[in-house]
N, C-alpha and C positions, 0 to 999 in steps of 0.2 A: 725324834723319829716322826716324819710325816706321814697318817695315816691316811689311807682312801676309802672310800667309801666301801669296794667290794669286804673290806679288812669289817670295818666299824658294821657293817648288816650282821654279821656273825657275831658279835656281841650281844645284839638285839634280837634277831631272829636263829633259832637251834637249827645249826646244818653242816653239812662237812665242814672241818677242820673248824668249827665251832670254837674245839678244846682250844685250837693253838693260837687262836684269835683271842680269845679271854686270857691267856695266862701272858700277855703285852701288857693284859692293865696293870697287873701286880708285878711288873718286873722291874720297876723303877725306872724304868725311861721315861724320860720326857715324850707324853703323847699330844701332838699337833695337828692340825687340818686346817684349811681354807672352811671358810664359810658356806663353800661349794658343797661339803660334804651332807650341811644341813637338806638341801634342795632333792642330790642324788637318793641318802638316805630314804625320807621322805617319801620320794616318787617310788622306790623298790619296795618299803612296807606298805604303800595305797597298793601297790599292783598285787603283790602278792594277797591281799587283802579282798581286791574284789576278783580275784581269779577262785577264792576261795578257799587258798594255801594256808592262810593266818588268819585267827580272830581276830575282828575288830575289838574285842572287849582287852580291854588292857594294851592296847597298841599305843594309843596315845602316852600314857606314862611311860613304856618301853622306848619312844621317840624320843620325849622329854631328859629321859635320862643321859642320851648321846651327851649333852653339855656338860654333863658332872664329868664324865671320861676323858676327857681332851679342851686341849688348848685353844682357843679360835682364833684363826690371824685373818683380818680384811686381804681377799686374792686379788685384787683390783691391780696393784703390781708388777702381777706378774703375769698379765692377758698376755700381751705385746709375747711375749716369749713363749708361752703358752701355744702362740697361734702358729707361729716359727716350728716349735717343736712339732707341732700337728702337722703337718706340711712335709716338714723333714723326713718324720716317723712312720707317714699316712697311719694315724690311726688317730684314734677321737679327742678331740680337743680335753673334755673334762679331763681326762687322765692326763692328758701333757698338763695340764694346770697344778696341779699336783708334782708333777716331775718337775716341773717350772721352778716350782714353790722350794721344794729340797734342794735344788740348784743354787737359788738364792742366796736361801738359809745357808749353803754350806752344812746339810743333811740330809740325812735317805729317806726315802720310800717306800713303806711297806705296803705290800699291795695283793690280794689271791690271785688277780689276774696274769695267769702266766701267758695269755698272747702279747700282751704288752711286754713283760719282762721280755719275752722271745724277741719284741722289736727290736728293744733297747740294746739287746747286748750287742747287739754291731756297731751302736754309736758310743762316743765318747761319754758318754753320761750312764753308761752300761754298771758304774761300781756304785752307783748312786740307787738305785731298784733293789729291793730283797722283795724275795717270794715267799711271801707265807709258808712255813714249816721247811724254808731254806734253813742251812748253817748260815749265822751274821757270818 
């Protein structure tokens, strides 16, 4: 299962559907990401951070630990398709990257983002997206 980053922040940071984001780790799937997830992650706990939402203190081990959770495959691959899907989709390229990537693989996408899911389901790639706290 390829995860995205809106998935992986609710591992790290306590917030809706928190729960249904955590019980992924232990479900015995195979949990995957682009390295892209590192960057997105990242940027969402600095912001929440200096907005004042999260403490700094303990952020950085809560970061560090994304890498015990998931698998990391180089996204370098799957730009070119990535950029296509974004285009297709009109919607933000990091997310097609990720859609790109379970494309590839030949696996899904778990994602909280339901604007996305909404895009996807009118194209052919529409069985390939799960929505957090969907039925698989």
């Amino acid at each position: 299962m390829i995860v995205d980053a809106s998935v992986a922040f609710k591992w790290l940071v306590e917030e809706s559907d928190s729960d249904q984001a955590i019980r992924w780790i232990g479900s015995g799937a195979s949990l995957l990401a682009p390295t892209l997830i590192l960057s997105e992650t990242g940027h969402a706990m600095t912001k929440c951070i200096r907005r004042g939402e999260l403490s700094a203190e303990g952020a950085d081990e809560r970061f560090a630990r994304l890498t015990t959770l998931l698998t990391l495959f180089d996204d370098t691959p799957f730009m070119g398709r990535a950029f296509d899907l974004s285009i297709a989709l009109r919607h933000g390229f990091y997310d097609c990257l990720y859609l790109a990537a379970a494309e590839a693989l030949g696996d899904r996408l778990l994602t909280a983002d339901a604007v996305f899911v909404g895009k996807v389901a009118d194209h052919a790639l529409k069985g390939s997206v799960l929505l957090l706290g969907a039925k698989p």
